[in-house]
C-alpha positions, 0 to 999 in steps of 0.5 A: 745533087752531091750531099756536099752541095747540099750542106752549102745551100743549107748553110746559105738557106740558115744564114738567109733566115737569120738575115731575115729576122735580123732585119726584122728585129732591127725594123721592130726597134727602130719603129718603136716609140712614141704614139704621138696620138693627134698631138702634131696636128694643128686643127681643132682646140685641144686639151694636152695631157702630160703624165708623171707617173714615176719618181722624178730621176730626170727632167728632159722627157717631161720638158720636152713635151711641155716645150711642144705643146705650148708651141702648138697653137691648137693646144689652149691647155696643158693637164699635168697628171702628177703621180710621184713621191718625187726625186731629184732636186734639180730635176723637179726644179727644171720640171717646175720652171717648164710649168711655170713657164708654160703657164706664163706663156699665156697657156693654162696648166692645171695640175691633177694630182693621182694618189701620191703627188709628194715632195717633188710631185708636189714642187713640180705642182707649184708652177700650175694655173691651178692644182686639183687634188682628190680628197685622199691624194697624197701631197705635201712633204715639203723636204730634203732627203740625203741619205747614204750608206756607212760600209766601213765596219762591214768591210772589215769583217771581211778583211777589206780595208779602202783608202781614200787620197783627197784635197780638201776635207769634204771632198769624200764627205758621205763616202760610204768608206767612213763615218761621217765627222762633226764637220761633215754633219754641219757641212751637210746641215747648211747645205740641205737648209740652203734646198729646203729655204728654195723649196718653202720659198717656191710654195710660199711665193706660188701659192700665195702664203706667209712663209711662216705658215708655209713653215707650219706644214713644211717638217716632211709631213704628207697631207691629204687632198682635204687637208691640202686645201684646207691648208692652201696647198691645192685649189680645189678637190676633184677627179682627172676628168675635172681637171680636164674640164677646168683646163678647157674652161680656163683655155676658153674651150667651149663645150667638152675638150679635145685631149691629145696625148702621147702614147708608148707604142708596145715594142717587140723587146717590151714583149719579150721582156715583159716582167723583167726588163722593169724589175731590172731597170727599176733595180738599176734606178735604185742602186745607181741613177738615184739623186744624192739629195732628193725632194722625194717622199719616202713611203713607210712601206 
């Protein structure tokens, strides 16, 4: 054999290889995703667990996996582990709706708070059949957080100058380009009272409390589980497996439940990525996916 036909069936045998393992790849991908873990399936009675465990930037996921289980008749109820300091207002008011109507549908749901369940995570909670907290859980901080960044003096220490062409003078109101004026901070002032009254009147309505106590507790503060229930805020202390049993007994499971929950699959990019897609996703989040005005606790650390 010639070396000429040599190189062409060695080009051929790489381009055959790396077929291959692009094929491979792409079966990887497409294969990954949600263990669904027995949740399909209609025989039994099952518990349903529902996680939070990160700030609250959308709300699709965790409605989505409300709207299944309460359509599935062999899920009597639903176990909402919340782990959140919270996050965006509308996002944590649609997650609350889905709650409240899941519990309304008939189907109890019963709230299990991890070690931070605040602002948001606690807005989210609302809408349970009941909310059982540990003793050290952090909950409470019913607010309104808006922050932005003033760039102005920076960039002209650096010779850069912005202009802005608008109509109407709050249209750039919390540019980062200019300090805010007087009118900007009234502007601001209405609107976050308006997202903080809809906050105290869902814990007020929801856990059955004079607003003027609501109003008491509701400066930004967090609280502990103990003093949660001390306050009204929560129903009753405990640990997630007794929130599993609370929500069996209360769907009328008799014995231990069954609990169904969906599952993430390790996929092949999660293990190539490991330690750094997180960091760069959580960097992105950070710098550009965060809500402006934000139920959410910001932690001293």
């Amino acid at each position: 054999m010639s070396n000429t036909a040599k190189w062409v069936l060695g080009i051929i045998g790489g381009f055959l290889a790396l077929g291959a393992i692009f094929v491979f790849l792409l079966i990887i991908t497409f294969t990954s995703g949600r263990d669904y873990d027995e949740s399909k399936s209609t025989s039994g009675e099952k518990v349903a667990v529902i996680e939070l465990r990160e700030p609250i930037l959308s709300s699709e996921e965790t409605v989505r996996q409300f709207k299944k289980y309460r359509e599935n008749k062999s899920v009597k109820a639903v176990v909402f582990r919340v782990e959140s300091p919270g996050g965006g207002v509308a996002a944590s008011q649609e997650i609350y709706e889905e709650v409240k109507k899941t519990r309304d549908s008939g189907k109890p749901v019963v709230v299990s708070m991890g070690s931070v369940a605040a602002s948001g995570g606690y807005y989210v909670s609302c809408g349970a059949s009941r909310i059982v907290a540990n003793p050290g859980t952090l909950t409470g901080s019913i607010g309104v957080i808006f922050q932005f960044l003033h760039v102005e003096d920076l960039l002209g220490k650096i010779g850069v100058d912005a202009a802005t062409y608008k109509t109407g003078r709050f249209k750039d109101s919390g540019s980062p380009f200019r300090k805010p004026t007087e009118a900007d901070r009234k502007f601001f002032d209405q609107l976050l009272d308006d997202v903080y009254d809809q906050f105290v009147d869902v814990v007020a309505g929801e856990r059955k409390l004079e607003r003027r106590n609501v109003l008491r507790y509701a400066d930004g503060r967090v609280f502990t589980g103990r003093q949660a229930l001390e306050w009204g805020f929560v129903d009753t202390l405990g640990t997630y497996e007794d929130a599993i049993a609370i929500a069996g007994e209360l769907g009328g499971i008799e014995g231990k439940p069954r609990v169904v929950q969906e599952r993430e699959r390790t996929s092949f990019w999660d293990v190539l990525l490991e330690g750094t897609a997180p960091d760069l996703a959580g960097l992105r989040d950070r710098l550009f996916n965060q809500p402006i005005i934000q139920y959410r606790f910001t932690a001293p650390y």
